[in-house]
C-alpha positions as CSV (number, residue, x, y, z in Angstrom):
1,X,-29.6,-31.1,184.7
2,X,-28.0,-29.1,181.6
3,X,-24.6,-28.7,181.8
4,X,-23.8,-24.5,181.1
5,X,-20.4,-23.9,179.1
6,X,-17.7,-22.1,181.1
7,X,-17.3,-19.5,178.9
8,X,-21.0,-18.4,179.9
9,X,-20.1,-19.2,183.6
10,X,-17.1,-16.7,182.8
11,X,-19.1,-14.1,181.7
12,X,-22.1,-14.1,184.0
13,X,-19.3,-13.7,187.0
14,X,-17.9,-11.0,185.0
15,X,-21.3,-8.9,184.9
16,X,-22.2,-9.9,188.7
17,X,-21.3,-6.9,189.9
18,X,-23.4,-4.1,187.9
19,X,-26.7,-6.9,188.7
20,X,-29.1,-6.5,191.2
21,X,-31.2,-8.8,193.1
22,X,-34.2,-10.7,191.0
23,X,-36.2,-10.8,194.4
24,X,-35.1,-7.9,196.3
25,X,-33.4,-5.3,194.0
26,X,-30.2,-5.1,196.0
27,X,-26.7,-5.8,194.7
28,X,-26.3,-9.2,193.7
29,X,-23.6,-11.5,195.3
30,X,-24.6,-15.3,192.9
31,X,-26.7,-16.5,190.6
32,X,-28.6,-19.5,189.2
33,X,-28.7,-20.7,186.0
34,X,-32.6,-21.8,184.7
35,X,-33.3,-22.7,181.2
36,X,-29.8,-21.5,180.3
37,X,-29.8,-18.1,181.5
38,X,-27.9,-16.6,184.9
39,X,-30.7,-15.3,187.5
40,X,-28.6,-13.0,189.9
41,X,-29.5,-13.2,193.9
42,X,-28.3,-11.5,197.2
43,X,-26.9,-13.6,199.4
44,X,-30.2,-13.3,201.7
45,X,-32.7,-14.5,198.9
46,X,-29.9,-16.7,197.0
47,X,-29.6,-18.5,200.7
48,X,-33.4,-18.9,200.7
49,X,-33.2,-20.0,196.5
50,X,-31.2,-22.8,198.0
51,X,-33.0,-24.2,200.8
52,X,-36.3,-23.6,198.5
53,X,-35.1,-25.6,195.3
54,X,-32.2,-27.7,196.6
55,X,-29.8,-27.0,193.6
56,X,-26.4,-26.1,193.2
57,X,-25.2,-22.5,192.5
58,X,-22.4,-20.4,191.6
């Protein structure tokens, strides 16, 4: 597991709110981080992300 500086963490929280939803296009609520970038989720489909891959999120 890569370990994502907190200055990045920082920022993708910052942007959250003008993202939408990677699977569903609605406002996103978290994200994941794969191969170093933030992938922004609903809480429905971030939810389902979960269960799916097992990983932690923010």
């Amino acid at each position: 597991m890569k370990i994502v500086s907190a200055s990045k963490v920082t920022k993708a929280i910052h942007v959250i709110k003008d993202q939408t939803c990677e699977k569903c296009g609605t406002q996103a609520k978290g994200f994941v981080y794969r191969k170093a970038l933030p992938i922004y989720y609903c809480r429905k489909c971030l939810r389902d992300e979960i269960d799916a891959r097992g990983q932690l999120v923010a």
